[in-house]
C-alpha positions in Angstrom: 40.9 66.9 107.5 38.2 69.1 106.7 37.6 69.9 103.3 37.5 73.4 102.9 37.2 75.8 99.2 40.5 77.9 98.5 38.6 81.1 97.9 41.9 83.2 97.1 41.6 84.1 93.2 45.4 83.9 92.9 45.7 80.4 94.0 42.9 79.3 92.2 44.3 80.5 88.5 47.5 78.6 89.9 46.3 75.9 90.3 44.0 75.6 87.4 44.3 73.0 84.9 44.3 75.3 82.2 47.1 77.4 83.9 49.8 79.4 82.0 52.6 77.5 80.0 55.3 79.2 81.8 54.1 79.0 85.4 53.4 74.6 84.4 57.1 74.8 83.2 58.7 76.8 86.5 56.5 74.2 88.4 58.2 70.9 86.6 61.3 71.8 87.9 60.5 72.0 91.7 60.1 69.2 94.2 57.5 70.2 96.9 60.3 70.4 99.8 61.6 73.6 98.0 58.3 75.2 98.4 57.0 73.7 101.7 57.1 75.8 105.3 59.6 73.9 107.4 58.7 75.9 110.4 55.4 74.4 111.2 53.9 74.8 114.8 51.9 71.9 116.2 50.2 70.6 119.3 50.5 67.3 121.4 47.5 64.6 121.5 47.4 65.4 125.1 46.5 69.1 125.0 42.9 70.4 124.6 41.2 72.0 122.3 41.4 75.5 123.5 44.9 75.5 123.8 45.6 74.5 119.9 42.9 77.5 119.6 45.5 79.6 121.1 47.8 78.3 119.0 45.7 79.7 116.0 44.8 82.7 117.3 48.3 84.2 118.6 50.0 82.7 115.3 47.1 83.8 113.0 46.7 79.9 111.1 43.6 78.0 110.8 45.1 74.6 111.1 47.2 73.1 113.7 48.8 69.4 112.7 49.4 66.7 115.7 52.0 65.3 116.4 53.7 62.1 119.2 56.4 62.5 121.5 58.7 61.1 118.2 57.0 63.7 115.8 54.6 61.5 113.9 51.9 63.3 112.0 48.7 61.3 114.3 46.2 63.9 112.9 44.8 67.5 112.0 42.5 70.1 114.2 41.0 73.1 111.8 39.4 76.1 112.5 36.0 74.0 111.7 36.6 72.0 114.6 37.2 74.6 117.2 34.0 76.9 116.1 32.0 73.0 116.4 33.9 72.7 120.3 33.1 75.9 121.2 29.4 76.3 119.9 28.8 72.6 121.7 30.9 73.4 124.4 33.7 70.7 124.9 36.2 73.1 123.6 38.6 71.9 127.0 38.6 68.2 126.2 41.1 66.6 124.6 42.7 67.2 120.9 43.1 63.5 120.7 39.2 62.7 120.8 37.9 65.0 117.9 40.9 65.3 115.6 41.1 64.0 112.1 42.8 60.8 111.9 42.6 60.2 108.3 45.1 62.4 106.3 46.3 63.4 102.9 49.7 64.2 102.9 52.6 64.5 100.7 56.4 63.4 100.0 59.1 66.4 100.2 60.2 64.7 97.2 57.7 64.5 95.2 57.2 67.0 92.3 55.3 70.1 92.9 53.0 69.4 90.0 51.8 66.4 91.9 51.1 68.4 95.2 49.2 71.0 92.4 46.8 68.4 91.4 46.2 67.6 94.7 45.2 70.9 95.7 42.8 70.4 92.7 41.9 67.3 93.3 40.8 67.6 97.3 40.4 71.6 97.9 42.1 71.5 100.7 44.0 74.6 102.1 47.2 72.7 103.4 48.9 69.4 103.1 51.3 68.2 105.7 54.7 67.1 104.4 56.0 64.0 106.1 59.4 61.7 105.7 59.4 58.1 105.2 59.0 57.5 108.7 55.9 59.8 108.6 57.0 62.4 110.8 56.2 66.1 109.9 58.7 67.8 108.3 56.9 70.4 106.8 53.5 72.4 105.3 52.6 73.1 101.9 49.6 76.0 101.1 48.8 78.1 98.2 50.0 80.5 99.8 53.9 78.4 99.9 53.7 77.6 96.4 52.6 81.1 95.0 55.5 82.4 96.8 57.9 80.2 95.7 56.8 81.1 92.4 57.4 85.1 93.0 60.7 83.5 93.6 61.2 82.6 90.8 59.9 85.1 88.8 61.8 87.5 90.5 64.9 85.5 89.8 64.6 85.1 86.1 64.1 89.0 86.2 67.1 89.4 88.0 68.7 88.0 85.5 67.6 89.6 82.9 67.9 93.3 84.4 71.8 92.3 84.8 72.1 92.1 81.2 71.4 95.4 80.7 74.3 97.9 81.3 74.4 99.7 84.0 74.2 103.7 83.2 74.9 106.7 85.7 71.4 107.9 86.5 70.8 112.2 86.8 69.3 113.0 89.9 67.0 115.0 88.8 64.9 112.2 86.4 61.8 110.8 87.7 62.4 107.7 88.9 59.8 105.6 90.4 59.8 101.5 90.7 58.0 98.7 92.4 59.3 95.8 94.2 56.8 92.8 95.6 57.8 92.1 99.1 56.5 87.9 99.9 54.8 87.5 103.5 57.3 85.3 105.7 59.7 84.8 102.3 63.0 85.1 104.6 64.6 83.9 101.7 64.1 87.2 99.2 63.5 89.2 102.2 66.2 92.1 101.9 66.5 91.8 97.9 63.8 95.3 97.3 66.2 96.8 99.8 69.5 96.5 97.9 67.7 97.4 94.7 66.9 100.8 95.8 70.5 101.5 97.8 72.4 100.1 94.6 70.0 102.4 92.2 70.8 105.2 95.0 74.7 104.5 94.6 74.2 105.3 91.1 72.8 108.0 91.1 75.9 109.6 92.7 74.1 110.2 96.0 76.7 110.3 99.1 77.3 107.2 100.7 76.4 108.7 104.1 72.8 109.2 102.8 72.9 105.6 100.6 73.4 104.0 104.0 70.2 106.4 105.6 67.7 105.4 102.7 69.2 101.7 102.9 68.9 101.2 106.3 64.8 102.5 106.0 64.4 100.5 103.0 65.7 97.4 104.4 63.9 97.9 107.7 60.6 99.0 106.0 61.2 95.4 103.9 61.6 93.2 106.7 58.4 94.4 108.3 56.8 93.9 105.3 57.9 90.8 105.6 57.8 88.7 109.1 54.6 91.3 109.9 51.9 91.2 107.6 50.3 89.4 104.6 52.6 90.8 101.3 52.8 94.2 100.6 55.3 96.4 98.1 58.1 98.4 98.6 58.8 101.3 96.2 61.4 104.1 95.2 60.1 107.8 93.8 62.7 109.8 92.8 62.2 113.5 91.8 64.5 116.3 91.6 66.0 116.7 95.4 63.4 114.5 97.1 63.6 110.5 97.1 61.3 108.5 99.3 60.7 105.1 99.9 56.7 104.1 99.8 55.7 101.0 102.2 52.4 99.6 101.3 51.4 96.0 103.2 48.1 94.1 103.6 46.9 93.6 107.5 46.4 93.1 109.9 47.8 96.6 110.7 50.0 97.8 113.9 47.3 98.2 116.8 48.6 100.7 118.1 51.2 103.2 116.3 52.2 104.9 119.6 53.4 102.0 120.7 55.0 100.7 117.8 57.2 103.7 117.7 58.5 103.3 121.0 62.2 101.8 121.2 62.1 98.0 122.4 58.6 98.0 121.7 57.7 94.4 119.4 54.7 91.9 118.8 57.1 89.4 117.1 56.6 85.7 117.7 59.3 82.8 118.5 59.6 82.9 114.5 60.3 86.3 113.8 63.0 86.6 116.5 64.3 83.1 115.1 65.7 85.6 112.3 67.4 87.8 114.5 64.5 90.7 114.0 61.6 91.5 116.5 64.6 94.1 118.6 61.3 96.7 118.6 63.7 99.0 116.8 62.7 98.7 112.9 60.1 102.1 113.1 61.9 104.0 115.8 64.8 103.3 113.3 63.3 104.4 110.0 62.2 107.8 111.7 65.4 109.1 112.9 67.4 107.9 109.3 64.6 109.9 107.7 64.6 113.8 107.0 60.5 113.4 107.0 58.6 110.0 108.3 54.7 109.4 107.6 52.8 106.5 109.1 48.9 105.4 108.5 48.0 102.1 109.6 44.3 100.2 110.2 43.2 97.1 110.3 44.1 96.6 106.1 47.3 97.1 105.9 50.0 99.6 106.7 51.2 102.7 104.5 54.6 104.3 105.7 56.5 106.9 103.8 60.0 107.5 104.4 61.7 111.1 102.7 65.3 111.7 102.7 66.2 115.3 100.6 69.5 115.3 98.6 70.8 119.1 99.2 74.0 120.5 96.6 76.6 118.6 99.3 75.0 114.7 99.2 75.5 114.5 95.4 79.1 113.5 95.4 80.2 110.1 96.6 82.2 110.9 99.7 
């Protein structure tokens, strides 16, 4: 395995030695198979080298683990090694011949401060997880282990936020709150979404518009989600106008034409694993909405969704 810098700021001040108190205590109480990526795609030592490059360029990764026939972890092709097969041009020769044999990897049961100081310790971006029979059961990033601990942040604020009474809210307040929505955190995927219908429910808002703004929040969410790299879902709330505010980073919807056609979808075997990638989320979210804005490039994706509460949607019905 390559040894390759962790350039994301993020994971670098998590994984520092001098880290936060609170984030070294959250870590203590998690083994790494509670913050490792079970769904892991890999390629056979039989394939070449430009099909694992396929691999990582439809499922945007830059590391593809190899497996047997029984699912023992044999060794690792990077990013590294398919630039070196392509610029010397044996990139259709076998995985088997150029792939890193010797690997680091980890126990699912071993605690997640361990895996932390081996992040530190080798700067690599990924550790495969294996079982006692050393077949792969599982990836751990920076990426898994800052969202497991947006997890759990979220969770002890949960908690919190339910010890505070719960108060009829006037309708015409400002209101505006942010949620963090976790790239391919299936988990928490949903949570944002049942924030904002619940805060809607209070607010004495009919339960025929409730379900309109919760079904755009929730599909806005899931996109977020299973589409892109992390993004926010928010609530304004002023007077007679409420809108839900998507905001996600890349790689952005190619085409928005497209994307708003009905069966239209670009989700993978993973996505659809979940029971989403129907190519109705957008097409959806426009025709719950009483106004629908989309910008997209290739940074991210901004979508606004505004529902208007008129005299007769103030009433629970």
């Amino acid at each position: 395995m390559k040894k390759t810098r962790i350039h994301h700021n993020t994971e670098e001040s998590l994984i520092n030695s001098n880290g936060s108190l609170v984030i070294r205590e959250m870590v203590a109480r998690l083994k790494v198979r509670e913050a490792m990526n079970s769904l892991v795609l890999t390629g056979k030592s039989s394939a070449t080298l430009r099909e694992v490059q396929n691999i990582m360029r439809e499922n945007k990764i830059s590391g593809v683990p190899v497996c047997d026939d029984d699912g023992v972890l044999i060794g690792m092709i990077t990013v590294d090694d398919i630039i070196k097969a392509l610029d010397a041009g044996y990139i259709n020769e076998s995985v088997e011949k150029y792939m890193s044999k010797e690997l680091i990897t980890l126990d699912a049961n071993y605690p997640l401060s361990l895996a932390l100081s081996y992040f530190e310790k080798y700067h690599f971006r990924r550790f495969p997880i294996v079982d006692s029979e050393k077949k792969l059961i599982g990836i751990l990033s920076g990426r898994d282990v800052l969202s497991k601990m947006l997890e759990l942040f979220n969770h002890e604020i949960g908690i919190l936020e339910n010890l505070i009474p719960e108060e009829k809210v006037k309708h015409t307040e400002f209101y505006y709150k942010k949620y963090s929505v976790v790239a391919k955190d299936m988990d928490n995927a949903g949570h944002a979404s049942s924030a904002i219908k619940s805060y809607c429910e209070k607010c004495g808002i009919s339960r025929k518009l409730c379900r309109r703004i919760g079904v755009a929040a929730f599909e806005l969410e899931i996109n977020i989600a299973v589409h892109s790299d992390g993004g926010s879902l928010a609530v304004s709330h002023k007077g007679n106008e409420l809108q839900i505010i998507s905001q996600d980073v890349g790689p952005g919807i190619e085409s928005i034409e497209l994307a708003m056609q009905e069966g239209y979808s670009t989700a993978n075997d993973w996505v659809r694993s979940y029971g989403f990638g129907a190519g109705m989320g957008l097409p959806n979210i426009k025709r719950v909405s009483d106004d629908f804005d989309i910008k997209s490039d290739s940074k991210g994706t901004n979508i606004v969704a505004t529902f208007f509460i008129d005299g007769g949607e103030n009433e629970n019905k």
